[in-house]
N, C-alpha and C positions, 0 to 999 in steps of 0.2 A: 426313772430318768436320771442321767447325767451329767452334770452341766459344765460348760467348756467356753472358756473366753476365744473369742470369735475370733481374734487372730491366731491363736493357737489350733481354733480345727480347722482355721482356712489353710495353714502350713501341714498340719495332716495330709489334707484331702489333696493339697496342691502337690506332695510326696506320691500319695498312694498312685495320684492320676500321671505322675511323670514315670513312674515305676511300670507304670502298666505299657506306658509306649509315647502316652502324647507330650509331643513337644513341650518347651517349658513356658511359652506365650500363651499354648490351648489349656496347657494344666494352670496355667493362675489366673487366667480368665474364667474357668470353669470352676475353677474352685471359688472362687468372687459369688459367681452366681448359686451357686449350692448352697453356701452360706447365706446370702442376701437373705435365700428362702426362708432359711431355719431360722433367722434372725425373725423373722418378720411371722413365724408360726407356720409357713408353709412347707410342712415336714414332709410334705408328696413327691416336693420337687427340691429338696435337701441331698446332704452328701447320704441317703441313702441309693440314693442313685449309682455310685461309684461301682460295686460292684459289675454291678450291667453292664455298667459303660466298660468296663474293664476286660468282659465276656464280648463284650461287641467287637472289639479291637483287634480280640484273639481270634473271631470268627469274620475279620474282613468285614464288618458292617461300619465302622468306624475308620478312619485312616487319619490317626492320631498325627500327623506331621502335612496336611494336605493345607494349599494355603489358599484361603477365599480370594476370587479374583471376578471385578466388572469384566465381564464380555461384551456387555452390549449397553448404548444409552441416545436417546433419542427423545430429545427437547426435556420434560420432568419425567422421562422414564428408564430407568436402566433395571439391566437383569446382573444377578452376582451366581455365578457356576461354584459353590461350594466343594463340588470331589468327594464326596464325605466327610467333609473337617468336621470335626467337633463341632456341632450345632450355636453353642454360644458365640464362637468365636464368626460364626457365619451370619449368624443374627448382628451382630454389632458389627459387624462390615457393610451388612441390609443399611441399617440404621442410620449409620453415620454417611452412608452414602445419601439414603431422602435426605437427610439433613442438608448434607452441603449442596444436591438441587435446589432446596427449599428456600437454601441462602440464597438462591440465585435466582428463582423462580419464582417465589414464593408456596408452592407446593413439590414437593420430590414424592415420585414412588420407585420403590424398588423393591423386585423379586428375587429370592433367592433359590437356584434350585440346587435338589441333592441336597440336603443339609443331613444333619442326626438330630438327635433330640437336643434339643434346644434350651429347656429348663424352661423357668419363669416366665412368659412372655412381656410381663411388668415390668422386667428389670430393663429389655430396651425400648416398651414407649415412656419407661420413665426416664430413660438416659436422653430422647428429643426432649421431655417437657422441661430437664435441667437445664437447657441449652437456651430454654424459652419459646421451644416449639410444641405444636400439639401433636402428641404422637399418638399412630395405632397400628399394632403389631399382630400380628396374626401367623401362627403356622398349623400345618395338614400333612398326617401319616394316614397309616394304615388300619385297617379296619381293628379297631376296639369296643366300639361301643354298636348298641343296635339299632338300627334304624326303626323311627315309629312304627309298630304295628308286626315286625320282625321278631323273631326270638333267637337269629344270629348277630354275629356282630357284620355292620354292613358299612360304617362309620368310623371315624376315628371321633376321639374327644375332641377335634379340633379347637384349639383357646384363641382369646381373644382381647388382647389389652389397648385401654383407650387413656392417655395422660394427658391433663390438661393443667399449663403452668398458669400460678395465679399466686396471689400475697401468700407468704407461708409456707404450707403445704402444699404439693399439688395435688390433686381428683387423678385417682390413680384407678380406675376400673379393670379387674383384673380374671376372667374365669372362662373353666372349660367349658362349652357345649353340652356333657355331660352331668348326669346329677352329682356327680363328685368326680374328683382325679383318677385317674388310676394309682397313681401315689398315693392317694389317701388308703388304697386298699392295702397297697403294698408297707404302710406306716403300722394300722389297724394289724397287720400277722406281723411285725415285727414286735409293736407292743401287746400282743396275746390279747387283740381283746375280736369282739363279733364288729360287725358291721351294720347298721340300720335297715331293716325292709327298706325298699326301694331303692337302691343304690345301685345294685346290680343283679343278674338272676344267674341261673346255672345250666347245666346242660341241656337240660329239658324246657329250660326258659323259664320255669319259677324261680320266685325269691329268693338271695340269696344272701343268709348273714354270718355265714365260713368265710371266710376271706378267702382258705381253702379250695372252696368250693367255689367260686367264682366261672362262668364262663365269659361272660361281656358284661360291660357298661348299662346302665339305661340313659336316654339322651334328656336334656335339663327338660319341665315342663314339656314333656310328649314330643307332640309333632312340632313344636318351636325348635330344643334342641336340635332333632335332628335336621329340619329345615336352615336351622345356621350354620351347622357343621357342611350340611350341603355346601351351601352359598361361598363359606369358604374352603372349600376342594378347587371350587371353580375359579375363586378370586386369585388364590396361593399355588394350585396346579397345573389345573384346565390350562390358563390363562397363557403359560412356560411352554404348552405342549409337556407337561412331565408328571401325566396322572399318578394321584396315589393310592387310589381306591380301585378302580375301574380293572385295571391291570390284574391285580388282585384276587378281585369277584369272577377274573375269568380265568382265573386260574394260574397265570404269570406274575412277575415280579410288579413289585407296588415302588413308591419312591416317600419322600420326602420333603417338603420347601416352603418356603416361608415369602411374608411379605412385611414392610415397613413403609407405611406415609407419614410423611413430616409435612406441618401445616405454618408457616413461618406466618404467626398474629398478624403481624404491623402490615403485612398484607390485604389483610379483610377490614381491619381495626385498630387506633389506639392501643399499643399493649398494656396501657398504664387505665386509659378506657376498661378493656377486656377484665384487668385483673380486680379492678372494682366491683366490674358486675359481676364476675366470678366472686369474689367474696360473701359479696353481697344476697348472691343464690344460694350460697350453701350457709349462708346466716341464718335466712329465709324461713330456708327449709330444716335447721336445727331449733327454730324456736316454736315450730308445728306444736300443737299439742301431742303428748306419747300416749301409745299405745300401753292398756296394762301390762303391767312388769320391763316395760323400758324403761331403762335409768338415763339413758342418752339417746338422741338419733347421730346418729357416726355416718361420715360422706364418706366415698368409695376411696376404700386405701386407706384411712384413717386409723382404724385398729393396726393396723401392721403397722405403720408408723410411731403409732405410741409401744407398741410392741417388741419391736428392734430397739428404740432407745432403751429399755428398760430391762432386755437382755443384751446388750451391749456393757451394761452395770454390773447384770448380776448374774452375767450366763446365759448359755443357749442349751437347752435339753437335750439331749438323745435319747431316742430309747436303744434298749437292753439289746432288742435284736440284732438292731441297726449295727449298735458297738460291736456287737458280735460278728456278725458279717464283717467286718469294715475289719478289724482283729483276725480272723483270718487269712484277710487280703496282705493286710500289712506283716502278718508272718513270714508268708511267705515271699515277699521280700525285703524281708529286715528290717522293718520300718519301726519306730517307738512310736506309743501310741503317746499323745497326748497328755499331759497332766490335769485333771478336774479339778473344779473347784468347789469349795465349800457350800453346802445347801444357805439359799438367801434367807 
C-alpha cells in the first residue's frame, strides 16, 4: 500500500475523471466521493473505480456532461430524470431535492431515474443527516448478484444507507444487499490476495475464492439479502416505470436509479428531544456486556469515522493494483501522478 494525502489523490482522480470526458462539476463531485470512500476504508467504492468509469464513457454508458434535472413533483414527491450523468452527481441532486420537500413537508421523496453508478450510498443519506435530517438512500442496477436459491446472477447488490443526525456523530448505516461489494472483489485482485468462501461462486455456481474466477455475488444472509434487493428494484425502479432487472432477465436492456427520503426531525419530535434519546441509545447499547475478543461495541459508521480522521493525518492507502491501473490511465493522458507520503 501507498499512501496519499487525501487532497492530493482527490486532485488526481478529479484530473483522471475530467481527462476522460466528465465535466468539471461531475469530476469533483466524483472525485469527493471516491475519496470519502477510501478515506473511510471503503476501498470497493474508492478511485479504483475510475478506470470503469472511464471505459464507460468511452462506451456511451456514462454521458460524462449530462445535467440531472426534476421532471416531475407532486406534494413530498418528485422524480429527477438523470440522462446518464455520472451517478454521484445525480444522487446529490436526489438528495438535496428530499431535503428541500422535507423543509417544507416535513418528509421529501425523490426518484432518480437513469443514473450510473453512484458510489457510496452513505455519502448522500449522510449529506441529509448533516443538514439535520434523517436520510435513506437507496439505489438498483443490474443483475450481479444471485438470487436465493439461483446459481446466476438474478439481482444486483442493491445498497442501502440509513443516517440519522444526533450529538456528535451521526448513526450512519451503510451496506449492500450482497455478502460483500463487488468492489471489495475488484480491491481483493488489485491487492493479489483470494477472497473468503462465501462471498461469491463461479461458473458452475460453486465457491469461489479467485477473484478471478468470480461469476456472481451471493446475497447477504440467503433469502434476506436477496428478498431486500427485491424490495428495493421495486422501491428505486418498479416504482419510475424504469426496471432494471426484469428488462434484463428477458433479454433487453436493464437501467439504473436511485432513490432519497429526507425525514425533517422537528416534524415527528423535539430535535434536541431526538438527539438525546439518540445518544442515549447508542450509550445504552455501548455499555452491553462484549462478546469474547471485543474490545469495543462500535454504532453504525463509527469505524469509518474514526478512520478517515486518522487517515486524513497520516494517509490514505492504495493498493499496487489500483496505482497501476490508475498509472496507466493517467499516461495516457499526461497526467502526474500524485506525490506519497511517508509510511506512518
Amino acid at each position: 500500500m501507498t499512501r496519499f494525502r487525501a487532497e492530493d489523490l482527490k486532485d488526481y482522480a478529479e484530473a483522471l475523471l475530467h481527462a476522460a470526458g466528465y465535466s468539471p462539476c461531475h469530476a469533483e463531485r466524483t472525485a469527493d466521493i471516491l475519496v470519502w470512500a477510501n478515506a473511510r476504508g471503503a476501498d470497493s467504492h474508492g478511485v479504483l473505480r475510475i478506470p470503469r468509469y472511464g471505459e464507460m464513457v468511452e462506451k456511451g454508458m456514462i454521458d460524462p456532461a449530462a445535467v440531472p434535472s426534476v421532471v416531475s413533483q407532486e406534494g413530498a414527491v418528485a422524480v429527477v430524470e438523470a440522462a446518464r450523468a455520472p451517478g454521484p452527481s445525480a444522487m446529490v441532486t436526489a438528495t438535496d431535492t428530499a431535503v428541500e420537500i422535507a423543509s417544507r413537508l416535513g418528509i421529501g421523496w425523490c426518484s432518480a431515474r437513469n443514473i450510473t453508478h453512484a458510489g457510496a450510498v452513505g455519502y448522500f443519506a449522510l449529506r441529509a443527516a448533516e443538514r439535520g435530517y434523517l436520510g435513506i438512500v437507496m439505489t438498483a442496477s443490474g443483475p450481479l448478484m444471485a438470487y436465493h436459491g439461483a446459481r446466476v446472477a438474478g439481482l444486483s447488490t442493491n445498497p442501502i444507507s440509513i443516517a440519522v443526525p444526533g450529538r456528535g456523530l451521526p448513526l450512519l448505516l451503510d451496506m449492500s444487499t450482497s455478502t460483500v461489494a463487488l468492489g471489495k472483489i475488484m480491491h481483493a485482485r488489485d491487492a493479489g490476495r483470494s477472497i473468503p468462501e462465501g462471498w461469491a461462486i463461479d461458473a458452475n455456481g460453486a465457491p469461489a475464492t479467485d477473484p478471478a474466477k468470480v461469476s456472481t455475488l451471493t446475497p447477504l444472509g440467503g433469502p434476506k439479502g436477496s428478498g431486500l434487493s427485491l424490495m428495493i428494484e421495486i422501491l428505486a425502479s418498479v416504482l419510475v416505470s424504469n426496471p432494471a432487472i426484469s428488462g434484463v432477465l428477458s433479454g433487453g436492456k436493464g437501467a439504473m436509479n436511485g432513490a432519497a427520503l429526507a425525514i425533517r426531525i422537528e416534524a415527528f419530535s423535539d430535535p434536541e428531544v431526538f438527539a438525546s434519546q439518540i445518544a442515549e441509545l447508542a450509550s445504552s447499547l455501548k455499555a452491553l456486556p462484549k462478546a469474547l475478543g471485543t474490545e469495543e461495541i462500535l454504532m453504525p459508521g463509527e469505524r469509518g469515522f474514526r478512520l478517515a480522521e486518522e487517515r486524513n493525518k497520516t494517509g490514505i492507502p492504495i493498493a499496487e493494483g489500483t496505482l497501476n491501473r490508475l498509472a496507466d490511465m493517467a499516461a495516457k493522458f499526461g497526467i502526474a501522478a500524485p506525490t506519497s507520503m511517508p509510511p506512518p
